[in-house]
PDBQT receptor file of N, H, CA, C and O in Angstrom, charges set to zero:
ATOM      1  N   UNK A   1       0.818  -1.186   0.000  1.00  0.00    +0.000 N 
ATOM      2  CA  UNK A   1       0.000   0.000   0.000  1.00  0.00    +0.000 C 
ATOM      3  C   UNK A   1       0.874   1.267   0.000  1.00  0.00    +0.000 C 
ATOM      4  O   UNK A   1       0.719   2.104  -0.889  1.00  0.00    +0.000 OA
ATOM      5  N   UNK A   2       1.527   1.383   0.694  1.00  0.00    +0.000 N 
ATOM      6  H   UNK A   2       1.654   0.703   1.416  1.00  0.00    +0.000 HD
ATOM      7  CA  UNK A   2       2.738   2.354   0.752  1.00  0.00    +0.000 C 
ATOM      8  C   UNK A   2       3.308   2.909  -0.350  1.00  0.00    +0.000 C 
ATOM      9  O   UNK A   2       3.439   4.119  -0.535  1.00  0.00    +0.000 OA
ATOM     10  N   UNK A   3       3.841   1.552  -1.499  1.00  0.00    +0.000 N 
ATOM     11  H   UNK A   3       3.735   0.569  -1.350  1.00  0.00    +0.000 HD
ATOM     12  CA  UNK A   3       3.903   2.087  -2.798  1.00  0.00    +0.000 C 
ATOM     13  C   UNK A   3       2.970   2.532  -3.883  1.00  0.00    +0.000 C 
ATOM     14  O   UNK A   3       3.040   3.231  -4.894  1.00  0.00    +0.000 OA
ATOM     15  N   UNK A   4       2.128   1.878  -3.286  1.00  0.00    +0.000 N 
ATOM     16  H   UNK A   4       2.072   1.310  -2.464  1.00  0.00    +0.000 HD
ATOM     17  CA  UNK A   4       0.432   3.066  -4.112  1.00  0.00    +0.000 C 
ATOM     18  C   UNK A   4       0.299   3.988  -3.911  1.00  0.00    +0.000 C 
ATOM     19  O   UNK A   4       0.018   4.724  -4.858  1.00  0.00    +0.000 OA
ATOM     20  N   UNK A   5       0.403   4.533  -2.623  1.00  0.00    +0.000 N 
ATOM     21  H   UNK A   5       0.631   3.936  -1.854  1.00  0.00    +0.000 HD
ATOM     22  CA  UNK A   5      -0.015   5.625  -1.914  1.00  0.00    +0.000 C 
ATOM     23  C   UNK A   5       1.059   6.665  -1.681  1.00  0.00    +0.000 C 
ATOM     24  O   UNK A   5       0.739   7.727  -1.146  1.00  0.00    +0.000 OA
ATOM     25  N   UNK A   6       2.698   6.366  -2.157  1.00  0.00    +0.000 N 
ATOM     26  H   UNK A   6       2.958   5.504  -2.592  1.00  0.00    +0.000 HD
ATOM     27  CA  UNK A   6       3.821   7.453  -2.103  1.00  0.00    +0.000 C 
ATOM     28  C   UNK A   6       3.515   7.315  -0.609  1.00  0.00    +0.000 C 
ATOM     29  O   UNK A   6       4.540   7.802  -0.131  1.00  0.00    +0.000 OA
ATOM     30  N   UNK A   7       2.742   6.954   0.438  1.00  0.00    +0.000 N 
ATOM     31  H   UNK A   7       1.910   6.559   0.050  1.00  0.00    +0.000 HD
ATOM     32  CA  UNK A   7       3.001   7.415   1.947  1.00  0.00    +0.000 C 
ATOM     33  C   UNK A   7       3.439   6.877   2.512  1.00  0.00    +0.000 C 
ATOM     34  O   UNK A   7       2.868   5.788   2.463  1.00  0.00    +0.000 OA
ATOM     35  N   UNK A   8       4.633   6.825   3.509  1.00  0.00    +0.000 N 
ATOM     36  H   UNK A   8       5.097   7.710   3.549  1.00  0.00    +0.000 HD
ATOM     37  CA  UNK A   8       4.985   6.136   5.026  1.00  0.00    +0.000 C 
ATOM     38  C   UNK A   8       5.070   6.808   6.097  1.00  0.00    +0.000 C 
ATOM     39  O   UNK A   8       5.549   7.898   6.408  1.00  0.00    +0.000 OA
ATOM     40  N   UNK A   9       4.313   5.657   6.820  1.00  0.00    +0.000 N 
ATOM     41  H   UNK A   9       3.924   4.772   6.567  1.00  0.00    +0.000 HD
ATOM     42  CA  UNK A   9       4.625   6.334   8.289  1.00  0.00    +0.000 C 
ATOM     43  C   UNK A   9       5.281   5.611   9.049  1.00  0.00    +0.000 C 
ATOM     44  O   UNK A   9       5.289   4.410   9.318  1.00  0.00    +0.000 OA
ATOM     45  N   UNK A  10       6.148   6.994   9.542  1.00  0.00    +0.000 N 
ATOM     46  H   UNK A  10       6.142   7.970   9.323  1.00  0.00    +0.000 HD
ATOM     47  CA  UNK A  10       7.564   6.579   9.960  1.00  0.00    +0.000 C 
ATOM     48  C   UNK A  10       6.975   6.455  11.450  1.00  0.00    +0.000 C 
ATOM     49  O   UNK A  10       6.042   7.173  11.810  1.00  0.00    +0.000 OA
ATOM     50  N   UNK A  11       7.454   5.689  12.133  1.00  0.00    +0.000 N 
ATOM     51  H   UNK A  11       8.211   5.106  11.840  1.00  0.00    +0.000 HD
ATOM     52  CA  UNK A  11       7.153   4.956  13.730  1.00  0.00    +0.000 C 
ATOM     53  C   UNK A  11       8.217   5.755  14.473  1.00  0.00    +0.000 C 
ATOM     54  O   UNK A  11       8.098   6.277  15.581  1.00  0.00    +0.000 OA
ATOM     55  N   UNK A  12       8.984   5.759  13.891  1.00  0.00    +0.000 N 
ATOM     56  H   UNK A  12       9.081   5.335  12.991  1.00  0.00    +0.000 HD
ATOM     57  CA  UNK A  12      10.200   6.072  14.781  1.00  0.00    +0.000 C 
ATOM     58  C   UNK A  12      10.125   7.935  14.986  1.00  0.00    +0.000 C 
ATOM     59  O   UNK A  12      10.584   8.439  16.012  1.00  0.00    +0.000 OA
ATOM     60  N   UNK A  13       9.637   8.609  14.126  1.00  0.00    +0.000 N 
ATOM     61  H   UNK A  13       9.264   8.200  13.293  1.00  0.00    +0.000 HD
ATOM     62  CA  UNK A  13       9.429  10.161  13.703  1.00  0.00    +0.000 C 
ATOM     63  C   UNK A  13       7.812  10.095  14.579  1.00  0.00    +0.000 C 
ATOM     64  O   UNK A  13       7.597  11.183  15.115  1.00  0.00    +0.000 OA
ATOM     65  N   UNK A  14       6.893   9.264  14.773  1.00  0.00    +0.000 N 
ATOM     66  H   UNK A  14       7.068   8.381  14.338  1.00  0.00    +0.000 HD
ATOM     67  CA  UNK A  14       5.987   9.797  15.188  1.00  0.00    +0.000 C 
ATOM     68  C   UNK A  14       6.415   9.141  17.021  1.00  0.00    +0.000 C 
ATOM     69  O   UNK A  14       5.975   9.884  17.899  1.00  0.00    +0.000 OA
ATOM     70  N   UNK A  15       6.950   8.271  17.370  1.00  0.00    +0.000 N 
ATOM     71  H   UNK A  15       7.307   7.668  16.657  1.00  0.00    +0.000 HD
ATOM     72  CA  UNK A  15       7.965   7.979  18.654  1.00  0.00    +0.000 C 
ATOM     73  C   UNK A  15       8.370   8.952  19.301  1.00  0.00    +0.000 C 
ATOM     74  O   UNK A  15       8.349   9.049  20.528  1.00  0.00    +0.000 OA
ATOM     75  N   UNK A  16       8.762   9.733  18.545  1.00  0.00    +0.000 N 
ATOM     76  H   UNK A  16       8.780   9.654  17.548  1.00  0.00    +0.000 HD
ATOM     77  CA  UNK A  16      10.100  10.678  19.122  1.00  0.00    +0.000 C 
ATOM     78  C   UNK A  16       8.944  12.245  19.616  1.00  0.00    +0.000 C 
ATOM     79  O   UNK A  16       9.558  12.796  20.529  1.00  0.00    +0.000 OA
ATOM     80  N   UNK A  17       8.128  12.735  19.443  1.00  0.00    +0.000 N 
ATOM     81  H   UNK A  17       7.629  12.287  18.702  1.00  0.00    +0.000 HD
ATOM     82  CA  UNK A  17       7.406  13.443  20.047  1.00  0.00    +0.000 C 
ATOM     83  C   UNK A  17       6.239  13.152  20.608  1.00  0.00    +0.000 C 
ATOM     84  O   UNK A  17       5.341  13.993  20.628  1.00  0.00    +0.000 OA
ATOM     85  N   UNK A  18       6.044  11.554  21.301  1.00  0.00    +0.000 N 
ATOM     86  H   UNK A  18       6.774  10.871  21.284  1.00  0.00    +0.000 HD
ATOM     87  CA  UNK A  18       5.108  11.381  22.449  1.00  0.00    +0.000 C 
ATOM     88  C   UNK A  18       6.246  10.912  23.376  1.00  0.00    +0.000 C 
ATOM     89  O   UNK A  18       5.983  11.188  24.546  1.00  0.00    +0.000 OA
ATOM     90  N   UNK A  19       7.573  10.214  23.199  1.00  0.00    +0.000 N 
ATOM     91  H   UNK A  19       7.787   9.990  22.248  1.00  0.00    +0.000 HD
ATOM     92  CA  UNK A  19       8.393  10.471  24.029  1.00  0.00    +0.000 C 
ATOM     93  C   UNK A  19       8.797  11.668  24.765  1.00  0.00    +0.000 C 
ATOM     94  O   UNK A  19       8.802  11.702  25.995  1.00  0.00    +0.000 OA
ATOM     95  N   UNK A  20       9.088  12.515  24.123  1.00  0.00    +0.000 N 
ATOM     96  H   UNK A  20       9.084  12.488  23.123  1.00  0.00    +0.000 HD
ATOM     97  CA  UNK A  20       9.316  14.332  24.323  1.00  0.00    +0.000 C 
ATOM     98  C   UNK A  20       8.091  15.053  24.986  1.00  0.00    +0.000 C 
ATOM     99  O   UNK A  20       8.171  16.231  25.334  1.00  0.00    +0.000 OA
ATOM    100  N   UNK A  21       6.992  14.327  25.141  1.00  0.00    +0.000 N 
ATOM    101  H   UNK A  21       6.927  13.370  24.858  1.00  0.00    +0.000 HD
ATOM    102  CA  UNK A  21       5.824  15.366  25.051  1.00  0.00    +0.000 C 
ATOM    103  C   UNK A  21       5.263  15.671  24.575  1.00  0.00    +0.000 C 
ATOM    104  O   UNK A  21       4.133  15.657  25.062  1.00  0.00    +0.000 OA
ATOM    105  N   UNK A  22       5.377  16.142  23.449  1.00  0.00    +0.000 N 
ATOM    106  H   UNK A  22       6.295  16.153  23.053  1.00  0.00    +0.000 HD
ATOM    107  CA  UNK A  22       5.148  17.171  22.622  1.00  0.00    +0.000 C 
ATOM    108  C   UNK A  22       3.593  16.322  21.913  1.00  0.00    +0.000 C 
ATOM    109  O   UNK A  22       3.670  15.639  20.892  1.00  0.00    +0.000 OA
ATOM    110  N   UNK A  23       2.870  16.438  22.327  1.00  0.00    +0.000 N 
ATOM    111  H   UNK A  23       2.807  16.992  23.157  1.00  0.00    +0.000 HD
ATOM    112  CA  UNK A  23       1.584  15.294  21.989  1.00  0.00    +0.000 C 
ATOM    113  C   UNK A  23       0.618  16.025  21.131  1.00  0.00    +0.000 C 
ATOM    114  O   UNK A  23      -0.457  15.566  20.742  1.00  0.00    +0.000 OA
ATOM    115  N   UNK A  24       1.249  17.588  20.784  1.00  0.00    +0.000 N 
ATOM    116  H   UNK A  24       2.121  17.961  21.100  1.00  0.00    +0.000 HD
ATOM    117  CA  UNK A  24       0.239  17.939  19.777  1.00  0.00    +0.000 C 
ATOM    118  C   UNK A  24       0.869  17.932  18.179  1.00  0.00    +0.000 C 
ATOM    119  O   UNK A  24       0.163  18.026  17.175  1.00  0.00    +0.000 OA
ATOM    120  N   UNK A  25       1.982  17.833  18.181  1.00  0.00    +0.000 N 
ATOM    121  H   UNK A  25       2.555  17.757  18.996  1.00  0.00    +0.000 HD
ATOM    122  CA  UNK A  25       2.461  17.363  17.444  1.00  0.00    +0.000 C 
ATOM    123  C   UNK A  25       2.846  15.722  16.651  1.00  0.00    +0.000 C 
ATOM    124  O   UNK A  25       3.297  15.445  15.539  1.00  0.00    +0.000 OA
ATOM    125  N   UNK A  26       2.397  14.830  17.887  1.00  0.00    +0.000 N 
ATOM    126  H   UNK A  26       2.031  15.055  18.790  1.00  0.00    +0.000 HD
ATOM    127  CA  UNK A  26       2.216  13.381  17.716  1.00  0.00    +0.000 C 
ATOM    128  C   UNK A  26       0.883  13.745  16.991  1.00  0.00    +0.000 C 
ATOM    129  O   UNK A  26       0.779  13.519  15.786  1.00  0.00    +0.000 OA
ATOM    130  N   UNK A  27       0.252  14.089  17.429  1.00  0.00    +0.000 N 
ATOM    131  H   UNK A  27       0.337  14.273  18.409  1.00  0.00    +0.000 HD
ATOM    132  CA  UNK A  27      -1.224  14.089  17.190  1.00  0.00    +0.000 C 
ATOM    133  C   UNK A  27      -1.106  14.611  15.425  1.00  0.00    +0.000 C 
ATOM    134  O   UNK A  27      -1.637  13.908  14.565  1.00  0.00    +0.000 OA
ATOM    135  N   UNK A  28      -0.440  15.759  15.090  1.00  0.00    +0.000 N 
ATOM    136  H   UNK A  28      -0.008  16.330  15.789  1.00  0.00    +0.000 HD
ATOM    137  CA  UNK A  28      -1.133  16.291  14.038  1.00  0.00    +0.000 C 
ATOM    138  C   UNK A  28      -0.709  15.166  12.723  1.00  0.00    +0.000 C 
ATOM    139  O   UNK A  28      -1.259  14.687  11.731  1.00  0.00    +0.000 OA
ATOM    140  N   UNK A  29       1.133  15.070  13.679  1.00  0.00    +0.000 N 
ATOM    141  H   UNK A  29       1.580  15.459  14.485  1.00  0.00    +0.000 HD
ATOM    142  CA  UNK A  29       1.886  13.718  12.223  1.00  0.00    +0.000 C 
ATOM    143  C   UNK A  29       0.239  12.135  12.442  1.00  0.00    +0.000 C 
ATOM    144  O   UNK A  29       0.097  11.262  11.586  1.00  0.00    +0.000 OA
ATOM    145  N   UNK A  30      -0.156  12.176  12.994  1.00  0.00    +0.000 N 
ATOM    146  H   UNK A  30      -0.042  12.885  13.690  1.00  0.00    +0.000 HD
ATOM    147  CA  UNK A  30      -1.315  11.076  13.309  1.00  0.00    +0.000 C 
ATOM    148  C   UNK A  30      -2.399  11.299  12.248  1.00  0.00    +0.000 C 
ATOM    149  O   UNK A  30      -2.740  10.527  11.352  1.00  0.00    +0.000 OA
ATOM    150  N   UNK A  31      -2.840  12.448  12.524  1.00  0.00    +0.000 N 
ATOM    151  H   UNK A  31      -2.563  13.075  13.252  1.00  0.00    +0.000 HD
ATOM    152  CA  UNK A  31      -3.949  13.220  11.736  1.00  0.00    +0.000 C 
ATOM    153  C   UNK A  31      -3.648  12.710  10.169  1.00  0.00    +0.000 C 
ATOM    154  O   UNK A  31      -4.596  12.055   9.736  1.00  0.00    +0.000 OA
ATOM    155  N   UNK A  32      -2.708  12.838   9.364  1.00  0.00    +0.000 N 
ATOM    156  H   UNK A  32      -1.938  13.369   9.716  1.00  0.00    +0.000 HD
ATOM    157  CA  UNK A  32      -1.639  13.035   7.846  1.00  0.00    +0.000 C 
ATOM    158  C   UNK A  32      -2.547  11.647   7.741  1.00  0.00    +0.000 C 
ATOM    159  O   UNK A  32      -3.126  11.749   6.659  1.00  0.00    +0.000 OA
ATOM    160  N   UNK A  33      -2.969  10.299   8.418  1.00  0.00    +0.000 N 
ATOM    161  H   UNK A  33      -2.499  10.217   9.297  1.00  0.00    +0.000 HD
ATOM    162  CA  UNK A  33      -2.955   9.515   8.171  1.00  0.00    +0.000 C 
ATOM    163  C   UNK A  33      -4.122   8.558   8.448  1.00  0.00    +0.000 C 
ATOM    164  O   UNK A  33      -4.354   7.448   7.971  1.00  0.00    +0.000 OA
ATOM    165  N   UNK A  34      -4.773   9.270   9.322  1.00  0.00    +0.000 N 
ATOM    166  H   UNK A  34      -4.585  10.173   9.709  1.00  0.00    +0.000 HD
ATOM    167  CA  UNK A  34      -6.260   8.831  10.153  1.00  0.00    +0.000 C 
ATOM    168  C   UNK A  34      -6.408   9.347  10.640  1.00  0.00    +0.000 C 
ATOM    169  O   UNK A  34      -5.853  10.358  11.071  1.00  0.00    +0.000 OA
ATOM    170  N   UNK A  35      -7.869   8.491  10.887  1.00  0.00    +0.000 N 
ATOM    171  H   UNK A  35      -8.320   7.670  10.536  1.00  0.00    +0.000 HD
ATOM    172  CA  UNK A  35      -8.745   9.787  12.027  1.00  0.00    +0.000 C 
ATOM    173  C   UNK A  35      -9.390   9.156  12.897  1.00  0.00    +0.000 C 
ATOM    174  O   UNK A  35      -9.792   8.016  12.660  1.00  0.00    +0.000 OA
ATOM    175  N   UNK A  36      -9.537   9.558  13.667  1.00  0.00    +0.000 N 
ATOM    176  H   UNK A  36      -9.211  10.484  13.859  1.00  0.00    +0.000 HD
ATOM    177  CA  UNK A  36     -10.305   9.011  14.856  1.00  0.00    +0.000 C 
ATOM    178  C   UNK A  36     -11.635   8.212  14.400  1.00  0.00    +0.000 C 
ATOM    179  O   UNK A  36     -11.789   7.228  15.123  1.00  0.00    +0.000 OA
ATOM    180  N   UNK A  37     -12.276   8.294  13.773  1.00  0.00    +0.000 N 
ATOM    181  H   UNK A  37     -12.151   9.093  13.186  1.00  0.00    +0.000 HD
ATOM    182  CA  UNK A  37     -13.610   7.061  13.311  1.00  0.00    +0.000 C 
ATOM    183  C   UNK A  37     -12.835   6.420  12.266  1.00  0.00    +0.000 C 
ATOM    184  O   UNK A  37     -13.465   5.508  11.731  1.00  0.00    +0.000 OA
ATOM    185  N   UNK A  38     -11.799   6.584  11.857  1.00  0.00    +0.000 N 
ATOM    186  H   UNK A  38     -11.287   7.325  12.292  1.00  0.00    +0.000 HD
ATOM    187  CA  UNK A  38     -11.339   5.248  10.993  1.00  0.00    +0.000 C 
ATOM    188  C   UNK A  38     -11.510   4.061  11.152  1.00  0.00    +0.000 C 
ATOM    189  O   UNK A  38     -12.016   3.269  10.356  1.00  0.00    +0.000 OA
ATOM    190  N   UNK A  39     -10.963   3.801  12.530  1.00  0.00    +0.000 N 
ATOM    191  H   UNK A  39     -10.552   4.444  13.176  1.00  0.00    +0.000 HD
ATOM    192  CA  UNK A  39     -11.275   2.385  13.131  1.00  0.00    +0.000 C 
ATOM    193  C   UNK A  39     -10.951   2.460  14.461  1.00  0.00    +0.000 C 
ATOM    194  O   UNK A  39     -10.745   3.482  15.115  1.00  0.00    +0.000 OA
ATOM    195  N   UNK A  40     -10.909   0.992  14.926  1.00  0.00    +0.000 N 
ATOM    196  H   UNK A  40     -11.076   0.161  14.394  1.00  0.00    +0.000 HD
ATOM    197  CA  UNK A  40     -11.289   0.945  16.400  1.00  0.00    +0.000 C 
ATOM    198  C   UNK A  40      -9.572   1.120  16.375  1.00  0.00    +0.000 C 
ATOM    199  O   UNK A  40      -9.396   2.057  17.155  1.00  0.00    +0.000 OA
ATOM    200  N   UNK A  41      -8.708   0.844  16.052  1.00  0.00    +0.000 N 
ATOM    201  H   UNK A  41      -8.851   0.083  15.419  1.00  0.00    +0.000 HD
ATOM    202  CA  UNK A  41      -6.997   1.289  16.452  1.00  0.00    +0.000 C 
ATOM    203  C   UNK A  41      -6.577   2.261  16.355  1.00  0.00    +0.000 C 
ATOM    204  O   UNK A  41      -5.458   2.548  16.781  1.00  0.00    +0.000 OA
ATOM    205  N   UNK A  42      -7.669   3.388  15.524  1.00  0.00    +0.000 N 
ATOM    206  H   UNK A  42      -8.578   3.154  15.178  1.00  0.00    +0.000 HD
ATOM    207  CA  UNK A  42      -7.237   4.882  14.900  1.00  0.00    +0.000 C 
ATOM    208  C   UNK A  42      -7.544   5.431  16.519  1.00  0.00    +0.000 C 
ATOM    209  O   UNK A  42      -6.705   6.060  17.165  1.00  0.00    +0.000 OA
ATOM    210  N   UNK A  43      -8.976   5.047  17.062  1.00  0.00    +0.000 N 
ATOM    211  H   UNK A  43      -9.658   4.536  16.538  1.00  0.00    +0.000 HD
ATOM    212  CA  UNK A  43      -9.468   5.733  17.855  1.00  0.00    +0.000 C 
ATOM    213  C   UNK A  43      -8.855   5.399  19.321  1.00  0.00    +0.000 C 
ATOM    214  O   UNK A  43      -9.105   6.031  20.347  1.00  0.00    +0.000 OA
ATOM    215  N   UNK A  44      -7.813   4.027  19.179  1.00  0.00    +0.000 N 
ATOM    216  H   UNK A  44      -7.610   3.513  18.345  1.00  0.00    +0.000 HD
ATOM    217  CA  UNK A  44      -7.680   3.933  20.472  1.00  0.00    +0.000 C 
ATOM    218  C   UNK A  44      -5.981   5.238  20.617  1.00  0.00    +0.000 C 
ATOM    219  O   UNK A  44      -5.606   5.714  21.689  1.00  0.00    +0.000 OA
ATOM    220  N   UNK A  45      -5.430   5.453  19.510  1.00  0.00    +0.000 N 
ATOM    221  H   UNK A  45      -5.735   5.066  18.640  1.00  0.00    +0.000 HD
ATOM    222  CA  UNK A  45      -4.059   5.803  19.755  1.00  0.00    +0.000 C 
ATOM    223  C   UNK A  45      -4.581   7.084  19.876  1.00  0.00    +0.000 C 
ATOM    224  O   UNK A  45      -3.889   7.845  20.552  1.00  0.00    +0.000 OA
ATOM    225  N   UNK A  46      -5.611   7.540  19.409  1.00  0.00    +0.000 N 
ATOM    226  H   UNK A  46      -6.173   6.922  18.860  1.00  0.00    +0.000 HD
ATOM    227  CA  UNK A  46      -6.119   9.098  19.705  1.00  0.00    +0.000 C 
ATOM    228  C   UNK A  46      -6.174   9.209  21.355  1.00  0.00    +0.000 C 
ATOM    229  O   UNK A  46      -5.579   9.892  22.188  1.00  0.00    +0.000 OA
ATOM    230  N   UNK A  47      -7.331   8.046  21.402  1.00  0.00    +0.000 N 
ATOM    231  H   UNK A  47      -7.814   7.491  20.725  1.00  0.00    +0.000 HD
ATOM    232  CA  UNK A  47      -7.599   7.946  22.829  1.00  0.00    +0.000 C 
ATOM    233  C   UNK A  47      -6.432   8.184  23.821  1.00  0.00    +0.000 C 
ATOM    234  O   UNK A  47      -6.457   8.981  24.760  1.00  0.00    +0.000 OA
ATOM    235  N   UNK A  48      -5.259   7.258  23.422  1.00  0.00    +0.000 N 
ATOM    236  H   UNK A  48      -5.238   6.611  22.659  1.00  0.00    +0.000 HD
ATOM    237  CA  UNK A  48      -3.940   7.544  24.539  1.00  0.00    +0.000 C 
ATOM    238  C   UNK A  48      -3.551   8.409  24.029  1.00  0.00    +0.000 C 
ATOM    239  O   UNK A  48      -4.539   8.259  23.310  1.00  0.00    +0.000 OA
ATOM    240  N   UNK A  49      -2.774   9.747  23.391  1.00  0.00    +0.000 N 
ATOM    241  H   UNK A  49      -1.971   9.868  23.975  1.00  0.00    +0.000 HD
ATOM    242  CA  UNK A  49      -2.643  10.788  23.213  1.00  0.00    +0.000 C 
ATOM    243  C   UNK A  49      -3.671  11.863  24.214  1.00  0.00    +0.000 C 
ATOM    244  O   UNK A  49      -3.354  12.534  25.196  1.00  0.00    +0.000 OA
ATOM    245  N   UNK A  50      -5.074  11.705  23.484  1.00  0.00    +0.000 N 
ATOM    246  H   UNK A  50      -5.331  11.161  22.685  1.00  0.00    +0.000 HD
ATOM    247  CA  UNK A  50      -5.216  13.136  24.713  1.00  0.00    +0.000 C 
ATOM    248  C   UNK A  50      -5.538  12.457  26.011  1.00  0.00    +0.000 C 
ATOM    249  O   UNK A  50      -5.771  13.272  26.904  1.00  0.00    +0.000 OA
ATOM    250  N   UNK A  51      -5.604  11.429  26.309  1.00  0.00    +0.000 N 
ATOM    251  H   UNK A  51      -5.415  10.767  25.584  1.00  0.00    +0.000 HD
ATOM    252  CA  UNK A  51      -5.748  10.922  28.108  1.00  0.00    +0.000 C 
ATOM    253  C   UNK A  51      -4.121  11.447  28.476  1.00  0.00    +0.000 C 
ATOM    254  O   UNK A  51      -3.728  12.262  29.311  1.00  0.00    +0.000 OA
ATOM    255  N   UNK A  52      -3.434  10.676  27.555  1.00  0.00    +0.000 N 
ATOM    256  H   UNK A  52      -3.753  10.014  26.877  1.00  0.00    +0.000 HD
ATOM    257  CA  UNK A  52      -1.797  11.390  27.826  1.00  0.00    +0.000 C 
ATOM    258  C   UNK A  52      -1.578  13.239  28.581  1.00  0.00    +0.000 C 
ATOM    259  O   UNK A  52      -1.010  13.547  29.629  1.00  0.00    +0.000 OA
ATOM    260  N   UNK A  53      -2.283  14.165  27.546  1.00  0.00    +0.000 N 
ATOM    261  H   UNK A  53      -2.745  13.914  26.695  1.00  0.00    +0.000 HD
ATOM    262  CA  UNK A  53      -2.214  15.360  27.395  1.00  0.00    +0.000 C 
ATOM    263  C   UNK A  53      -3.077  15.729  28.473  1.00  0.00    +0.000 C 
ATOM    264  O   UNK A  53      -2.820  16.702  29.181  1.00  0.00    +0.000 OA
ATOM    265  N   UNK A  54      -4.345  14.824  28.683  1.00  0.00    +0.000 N 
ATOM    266  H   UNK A  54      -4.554  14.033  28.108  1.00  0.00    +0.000 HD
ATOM    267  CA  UNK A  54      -5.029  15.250  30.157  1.00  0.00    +0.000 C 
ATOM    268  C   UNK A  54      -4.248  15.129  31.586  1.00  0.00    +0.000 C 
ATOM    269  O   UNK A  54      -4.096  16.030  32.411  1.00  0.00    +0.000 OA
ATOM    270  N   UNK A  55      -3.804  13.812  31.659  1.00  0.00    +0.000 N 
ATOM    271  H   UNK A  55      -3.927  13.081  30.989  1.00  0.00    +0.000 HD
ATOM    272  CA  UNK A  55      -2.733  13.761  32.909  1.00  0.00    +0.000 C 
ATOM    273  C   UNK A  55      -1.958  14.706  33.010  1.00  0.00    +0.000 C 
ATOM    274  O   UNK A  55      -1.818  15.254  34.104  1.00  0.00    +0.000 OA
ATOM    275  N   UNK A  56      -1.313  15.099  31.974  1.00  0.00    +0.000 N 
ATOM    276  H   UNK A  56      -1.426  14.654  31.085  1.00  0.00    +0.000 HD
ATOM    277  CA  UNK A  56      -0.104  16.051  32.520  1.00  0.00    +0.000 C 
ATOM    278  C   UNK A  56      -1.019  17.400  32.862  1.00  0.00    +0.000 C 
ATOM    279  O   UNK A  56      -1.006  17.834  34.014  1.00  0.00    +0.000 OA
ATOM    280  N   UNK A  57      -1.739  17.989  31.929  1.00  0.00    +0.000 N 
ATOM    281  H   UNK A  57      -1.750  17.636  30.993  1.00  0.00    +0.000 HD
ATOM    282  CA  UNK A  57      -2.461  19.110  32.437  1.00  0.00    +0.000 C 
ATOM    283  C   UNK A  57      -3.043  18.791  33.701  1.00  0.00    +0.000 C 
ATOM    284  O   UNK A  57      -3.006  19.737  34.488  1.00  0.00    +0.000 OA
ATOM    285  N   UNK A  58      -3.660  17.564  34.209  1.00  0.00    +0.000 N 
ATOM    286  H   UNK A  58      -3.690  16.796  33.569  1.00  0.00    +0.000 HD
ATOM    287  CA  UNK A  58      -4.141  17.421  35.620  1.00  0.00    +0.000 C 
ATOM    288  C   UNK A  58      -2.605  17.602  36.665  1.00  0.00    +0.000 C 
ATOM    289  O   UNK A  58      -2.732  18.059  37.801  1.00  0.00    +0.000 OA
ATOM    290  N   UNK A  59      -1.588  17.306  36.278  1.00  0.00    +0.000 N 
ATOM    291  H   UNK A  59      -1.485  16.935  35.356  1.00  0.00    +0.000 HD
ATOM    292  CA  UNK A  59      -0.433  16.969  36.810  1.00  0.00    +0.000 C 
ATOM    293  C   UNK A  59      -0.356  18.674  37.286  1.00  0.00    +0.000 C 
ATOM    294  O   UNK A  59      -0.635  19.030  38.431  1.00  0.00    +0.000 OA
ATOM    295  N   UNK A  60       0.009  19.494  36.349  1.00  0.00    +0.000 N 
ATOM    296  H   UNK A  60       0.235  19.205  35.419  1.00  0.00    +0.000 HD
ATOM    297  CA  UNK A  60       0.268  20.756  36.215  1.00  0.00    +0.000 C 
ATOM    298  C   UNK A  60      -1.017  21.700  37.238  1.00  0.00    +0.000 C 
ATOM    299  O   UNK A  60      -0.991  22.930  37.279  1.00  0.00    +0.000 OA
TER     300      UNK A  60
């Protein structure tokens, strides 16, 4: 599919800013590629992203 589609997604590039934090930026490289009603795996990695982004704001 990848070569149909010219697209990859790189694991390691979308890794490196939910490691860092930076979860709105995980989020948007996420977005490029699905969406949250795509499917039940689109919606669960959404799901841990902003529960992610809620803790720390509860943290804060």
């Amino acid at each position: 599919m990848e070569k149909e589609t010219k697209l990859f997604f790189d694991l390691d590039y979308f890794a490196r800013p939910v490691i860092d934090a930076h979860l709105e930026e995980a989020e948007k490289y996420l977005s490029s590629f699905t969406e949250v009603n795509d499917n039940m795996f689109s919606a669960r990695i959404y799901f841990e992203l902003r529960r992610q982004k809620y803790l720390e704001a509860l943290h804060k």
